[in-house]
C-alpha positions in Angstrom: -22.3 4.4 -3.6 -24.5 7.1 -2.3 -24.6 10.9 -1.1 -23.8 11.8 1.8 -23.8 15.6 2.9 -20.8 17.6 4.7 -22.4 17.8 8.0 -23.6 13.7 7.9 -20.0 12.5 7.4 -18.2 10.6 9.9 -15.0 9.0 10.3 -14.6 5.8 8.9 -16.6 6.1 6.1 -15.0 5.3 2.3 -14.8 8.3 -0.1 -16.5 6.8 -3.5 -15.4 9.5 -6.1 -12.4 11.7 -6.4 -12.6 14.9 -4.3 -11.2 18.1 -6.7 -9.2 21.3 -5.6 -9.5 24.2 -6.9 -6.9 23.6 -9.4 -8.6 20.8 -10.6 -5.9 18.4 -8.4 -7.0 15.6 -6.8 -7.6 16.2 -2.8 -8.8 13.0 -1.9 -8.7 9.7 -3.7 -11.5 7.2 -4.1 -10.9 4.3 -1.7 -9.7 6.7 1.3 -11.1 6.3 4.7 -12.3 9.7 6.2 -10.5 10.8 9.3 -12.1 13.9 10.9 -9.2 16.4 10.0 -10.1 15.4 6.2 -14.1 16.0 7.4 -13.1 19.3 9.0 -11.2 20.1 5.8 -14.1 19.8 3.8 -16.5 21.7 5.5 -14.1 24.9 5.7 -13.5 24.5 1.8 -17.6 24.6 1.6 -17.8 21.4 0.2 -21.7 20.2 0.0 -21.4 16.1 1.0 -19.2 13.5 -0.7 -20.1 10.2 -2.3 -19.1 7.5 -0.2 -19.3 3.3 -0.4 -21.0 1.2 1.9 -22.8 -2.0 2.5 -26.4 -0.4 1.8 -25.3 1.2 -1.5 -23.5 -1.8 -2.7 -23.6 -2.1 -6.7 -25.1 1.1 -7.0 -22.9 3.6 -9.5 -22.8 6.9 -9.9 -21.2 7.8 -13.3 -20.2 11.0 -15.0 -21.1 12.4 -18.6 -17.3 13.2 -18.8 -13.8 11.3 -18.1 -13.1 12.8 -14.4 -9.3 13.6 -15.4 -10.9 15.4 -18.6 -12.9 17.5 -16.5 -10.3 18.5 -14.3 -8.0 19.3 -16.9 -10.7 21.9 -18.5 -11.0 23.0 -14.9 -7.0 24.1 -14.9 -7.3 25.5 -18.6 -9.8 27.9 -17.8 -8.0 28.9 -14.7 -5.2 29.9 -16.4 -6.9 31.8 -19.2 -8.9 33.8 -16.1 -5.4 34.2 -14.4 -3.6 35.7 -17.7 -6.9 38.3 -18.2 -6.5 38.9 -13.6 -2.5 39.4 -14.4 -3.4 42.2 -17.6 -2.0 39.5 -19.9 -3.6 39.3 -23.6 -5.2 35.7 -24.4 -2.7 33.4 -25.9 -3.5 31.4 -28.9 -1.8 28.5 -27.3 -4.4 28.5 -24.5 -7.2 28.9 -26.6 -6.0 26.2 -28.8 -5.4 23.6 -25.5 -9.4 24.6 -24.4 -10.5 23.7 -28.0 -8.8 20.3 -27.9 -10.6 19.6 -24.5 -13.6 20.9 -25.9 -13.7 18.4 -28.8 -13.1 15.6 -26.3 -15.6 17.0 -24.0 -18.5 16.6 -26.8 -17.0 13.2 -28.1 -17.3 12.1 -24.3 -20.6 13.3 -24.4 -22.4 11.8 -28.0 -20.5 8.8 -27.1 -23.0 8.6 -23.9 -25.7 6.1 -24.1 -27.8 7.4 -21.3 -27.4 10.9 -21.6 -28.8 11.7 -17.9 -26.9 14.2 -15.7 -27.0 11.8 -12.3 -24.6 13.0 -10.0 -24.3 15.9 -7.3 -21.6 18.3 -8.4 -18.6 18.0 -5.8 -17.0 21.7 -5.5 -15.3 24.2 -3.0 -16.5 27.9 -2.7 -12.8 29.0 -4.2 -13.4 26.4 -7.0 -16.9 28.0 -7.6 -15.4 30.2 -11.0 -14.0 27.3 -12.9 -16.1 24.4 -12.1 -18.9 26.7 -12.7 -17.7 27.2 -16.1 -16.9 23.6 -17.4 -20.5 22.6 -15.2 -22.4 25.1 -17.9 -20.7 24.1 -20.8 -21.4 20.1 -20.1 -25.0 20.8 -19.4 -25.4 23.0 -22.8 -23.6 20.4 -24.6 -26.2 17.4 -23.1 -29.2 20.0 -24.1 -27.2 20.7 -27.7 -26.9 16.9 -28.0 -30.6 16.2 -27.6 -31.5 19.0 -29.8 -29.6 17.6 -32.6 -27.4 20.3 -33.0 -24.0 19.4 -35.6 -20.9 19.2 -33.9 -19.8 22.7 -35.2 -22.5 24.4 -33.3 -22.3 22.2 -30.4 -18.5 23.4 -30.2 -19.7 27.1 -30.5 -22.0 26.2 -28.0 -19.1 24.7 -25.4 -16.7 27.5 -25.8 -19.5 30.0 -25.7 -20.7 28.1 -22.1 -17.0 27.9 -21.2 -16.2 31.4 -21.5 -19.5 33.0 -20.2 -18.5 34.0 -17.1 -15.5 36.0 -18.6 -16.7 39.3 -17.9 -16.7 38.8 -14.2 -12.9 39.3 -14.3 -13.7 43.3 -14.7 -16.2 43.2 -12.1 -14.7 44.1 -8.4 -14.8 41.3 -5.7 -16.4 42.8 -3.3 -19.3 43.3 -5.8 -19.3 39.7 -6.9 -18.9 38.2 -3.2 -21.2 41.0 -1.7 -23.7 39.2 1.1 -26.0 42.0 1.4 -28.2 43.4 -0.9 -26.6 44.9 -4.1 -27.1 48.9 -4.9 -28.2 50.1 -8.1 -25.0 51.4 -9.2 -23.7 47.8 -8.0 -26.0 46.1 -10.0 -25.5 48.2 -13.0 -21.9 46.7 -12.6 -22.8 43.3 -12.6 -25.2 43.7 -15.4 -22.0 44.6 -17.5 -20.1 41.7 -17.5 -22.0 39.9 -20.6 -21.0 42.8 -22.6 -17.4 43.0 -21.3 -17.1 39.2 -21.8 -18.0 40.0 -25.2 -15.8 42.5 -26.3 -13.0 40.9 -24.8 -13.5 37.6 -26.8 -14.4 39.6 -30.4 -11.4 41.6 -29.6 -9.2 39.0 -29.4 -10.0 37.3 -33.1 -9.4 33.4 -31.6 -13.3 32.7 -30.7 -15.9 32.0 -33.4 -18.2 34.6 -33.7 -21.1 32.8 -32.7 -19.4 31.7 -29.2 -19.0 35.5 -28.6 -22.8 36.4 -29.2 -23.8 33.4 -27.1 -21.6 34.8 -24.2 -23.4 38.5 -25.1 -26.6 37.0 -24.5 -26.4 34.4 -21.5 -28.6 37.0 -19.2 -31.1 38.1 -21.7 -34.7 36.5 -20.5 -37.5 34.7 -23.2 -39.7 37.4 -21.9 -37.4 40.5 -21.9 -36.8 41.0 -18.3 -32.9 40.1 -19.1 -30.3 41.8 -20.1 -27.9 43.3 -21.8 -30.3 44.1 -24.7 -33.7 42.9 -23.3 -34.2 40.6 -26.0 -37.2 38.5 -26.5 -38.0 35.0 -27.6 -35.9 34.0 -30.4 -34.2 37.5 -30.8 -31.7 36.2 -27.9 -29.1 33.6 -29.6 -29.9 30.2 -29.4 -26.6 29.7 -27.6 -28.0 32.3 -25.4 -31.0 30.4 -24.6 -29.0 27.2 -24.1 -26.7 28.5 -21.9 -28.8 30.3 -19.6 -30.6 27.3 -18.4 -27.7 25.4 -17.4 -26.1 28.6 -16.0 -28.9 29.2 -13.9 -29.8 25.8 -12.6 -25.6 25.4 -11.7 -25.7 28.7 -10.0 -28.7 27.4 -8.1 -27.3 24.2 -6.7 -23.8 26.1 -5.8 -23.3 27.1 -2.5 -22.5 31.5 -2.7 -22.1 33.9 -0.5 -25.5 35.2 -0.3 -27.3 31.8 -0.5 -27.3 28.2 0.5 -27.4 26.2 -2.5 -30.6 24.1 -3.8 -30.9 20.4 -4.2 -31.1 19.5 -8.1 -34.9 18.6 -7.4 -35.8 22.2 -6.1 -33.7 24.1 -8.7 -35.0 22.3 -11.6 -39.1 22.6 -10.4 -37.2 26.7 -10.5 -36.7 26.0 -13.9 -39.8 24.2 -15.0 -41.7 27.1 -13.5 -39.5 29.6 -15.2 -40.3 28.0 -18.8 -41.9 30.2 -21.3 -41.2 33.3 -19.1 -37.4 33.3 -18.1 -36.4 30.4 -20.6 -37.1 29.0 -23.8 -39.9 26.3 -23.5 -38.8 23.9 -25.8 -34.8 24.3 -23.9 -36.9 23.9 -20.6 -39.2 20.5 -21.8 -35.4 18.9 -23.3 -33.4 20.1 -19.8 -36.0 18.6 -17.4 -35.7 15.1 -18.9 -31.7 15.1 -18.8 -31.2 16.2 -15.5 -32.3 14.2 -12.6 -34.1 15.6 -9.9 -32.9 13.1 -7.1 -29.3 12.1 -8.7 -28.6 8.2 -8.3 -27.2 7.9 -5.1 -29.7 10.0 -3.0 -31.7 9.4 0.2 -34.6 9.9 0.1 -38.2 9.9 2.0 -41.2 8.6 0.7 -44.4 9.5 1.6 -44.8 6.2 3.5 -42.4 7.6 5.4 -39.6 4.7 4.1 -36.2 5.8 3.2 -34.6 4.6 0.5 -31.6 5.4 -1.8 -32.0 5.9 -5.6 -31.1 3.8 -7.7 -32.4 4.1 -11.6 -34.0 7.4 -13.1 -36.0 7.9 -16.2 -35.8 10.4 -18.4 -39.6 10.3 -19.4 -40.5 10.1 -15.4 -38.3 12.5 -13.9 -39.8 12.4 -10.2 -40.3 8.6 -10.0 -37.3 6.2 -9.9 -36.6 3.1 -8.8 -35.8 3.2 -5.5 -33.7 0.7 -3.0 -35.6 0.9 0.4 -34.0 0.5 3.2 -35.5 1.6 6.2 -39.2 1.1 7.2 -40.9 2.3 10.1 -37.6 4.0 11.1 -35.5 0.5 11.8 -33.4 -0.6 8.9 -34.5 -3.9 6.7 -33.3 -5.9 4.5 -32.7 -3.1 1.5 -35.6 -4.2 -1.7 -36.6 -2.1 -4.4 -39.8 -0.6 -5.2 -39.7 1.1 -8.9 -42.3 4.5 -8.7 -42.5 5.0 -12.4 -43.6 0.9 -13.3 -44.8 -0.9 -10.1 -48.7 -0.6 -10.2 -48.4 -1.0 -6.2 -46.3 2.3 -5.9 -48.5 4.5 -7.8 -49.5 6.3 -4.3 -46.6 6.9 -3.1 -43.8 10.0 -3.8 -40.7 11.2 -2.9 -41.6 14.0 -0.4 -37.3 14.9 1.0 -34.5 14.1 1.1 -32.8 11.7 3.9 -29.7 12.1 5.3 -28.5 8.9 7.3 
């Protein structure tokens, strides 16, 4: 299978991977054959490309950290605690028990991973932005927590903290949070709050560990103080904190919002890289950058050759050079071969310069 953006689709091509709603449903099944109302669809929803199968990505597989139906069920949990907080309801235990059950298979899914490399594109609508956004955090905090070595008690800290990080948001106005146009100072100010907010709220309610709550407190604070709530520094912020905010950033960065067209996963994380020591923990930064692929399996891309080729294997101690299935040269499409950047000694000149989209 391999990606194929929004505005490359055309009828008759195979969806690869189940499409999600915004309820975590299943739109579109693996196996279907696009019809243009299903491509028009998709664009108005603000989807960013699908996976699709074809004859030139034959045998490639693109395969989540997660369970797919796991995922999605997380996705309907947290909409429904974010619905009873909208409707002025009070948390339930209930819910907050059904999210810790998920969570506990989320990180068994996750240590039970061989090759813990995030691959894939994310797959979501603008409306799904909220929820995906939140169960997309906590799976990258858990794959950073995993490497780290953290126990599974903090590592579920860590999950309900990345889960619930975004909670604040609830008390923030919409047309602050979906504003196009540069924010005000007294707009910002309300933004800034929601860490804070999301904090009381969870401390208040007595279901959340403690730890989870400070970790939500400090997902905005900055290694160099420029963050905030507090303006913390260095190890002073949580290491929840500092977990979270890399994931939280780099998933904000390849999401499509109002203000902004999102990044691929190569641009955000050289965002990241750059930001490491200053905006993020180093250490946090070194560990994120060899889980999370730059071109995900399944990408076109051009090579400095100028061939285009679709990606096939990555490494997680060669980030930028994987092994790569060519299949056009010269501009005319060839019999698809492989070329491997990180081990062939002939391929040692060569880079990925873009990405394709065919």
């Amino acid at each position: 299978m391999r990606f194929v953006t929004i505005n490359s689709l055309k009828e008759g091509m195979v969806i690869a991977k189940p499409i999600l709603g915004n309820n975590g449903e299943i739109l579109l099944h693996s196996g279907v054959v696009l019809r243009e109302p299903y491509i028009i669809r998709l664009k108005e929803m603000g989807f960013p490309g699908i996976y699709i199968e074809d004859t030139l990505s034959k045998d490639i597989n693109v395969s989540d950290l997660i369970d797919p139906n796991l995922r999605s069920n997380c996705i309907k949990a947290i909409k429904d605690l974010y619905t009873d907080l909208i409707n002025g309801k009070l948390i339930s235990e209930k819910i907050v028990k059904e999210i810790g059950m998920l969570l506990d298979e989320v990180i068994d899914n996750i240590l039970n991973n061989s090759e813990l490399i995030v691959n894939i594109i994310d797959l979501k609508s603008y409306d799904d932005y909220t929820y995906s956004h939140s169960v997309n955090v906590c799976i990258l905090s858990l794959s950073i927590g995993c490497v780290m070595g953290l126990s599974k008690s903090i590592l579920f800290k860590l999950g309900m903290a990345a889960l619930m990080h975004d909670l604040g948001k609830v008390f923030i106005p919409k047309e602050i949070l979906n504003k196009t146009g540069e924010l005000s100072r007294n707009e910002y100010e309300i933004i800034k709050s929601h860490p804070y907010k999301g904090y009381q709220v969870l401390k208040e309610n007595h279901l959340f560990p403690y730890y989870s709550c400070i970790g939500v407190l400090h997902h905005h604070e900055r290694y160099n103080g420029t963050g905030y709530p507090n303006e913390l520094t260095g190890t002073d912020i949580s290491l929840l904190g500092r977990i979270i905010t890399v994931a939280d950033v780099y998933d904000a960065l390849t999401s499509d919002r109002p203000y902004r067209k999102a990044m691929f996963p190569s641009e955000a994380i050289e965002y990241i890289m750059g930001g490491g020591g200053t905006l993020f923990d180093p250490d946090i930064t070194r560990i994120f950058t060899r889980i999370v692929a730059p071109y995900p399996i399944g990408t076109c891309v051009i090579l400095s050759n100028n061939d285009i080729g679709i990606v096939v294997k990555n490494y997680a101690d060669c980030c930028m050079r994987p092994l790569i299935r060519i299949i056009k040269h010269n501009g005319e499409y060839v019999t698809p071969y492989e070329i491997d950047l990180k081990n062939d000694n002939s391929a040692r000149g060569i880079v990925i310069t873009g990405i394709a989209d065919l």
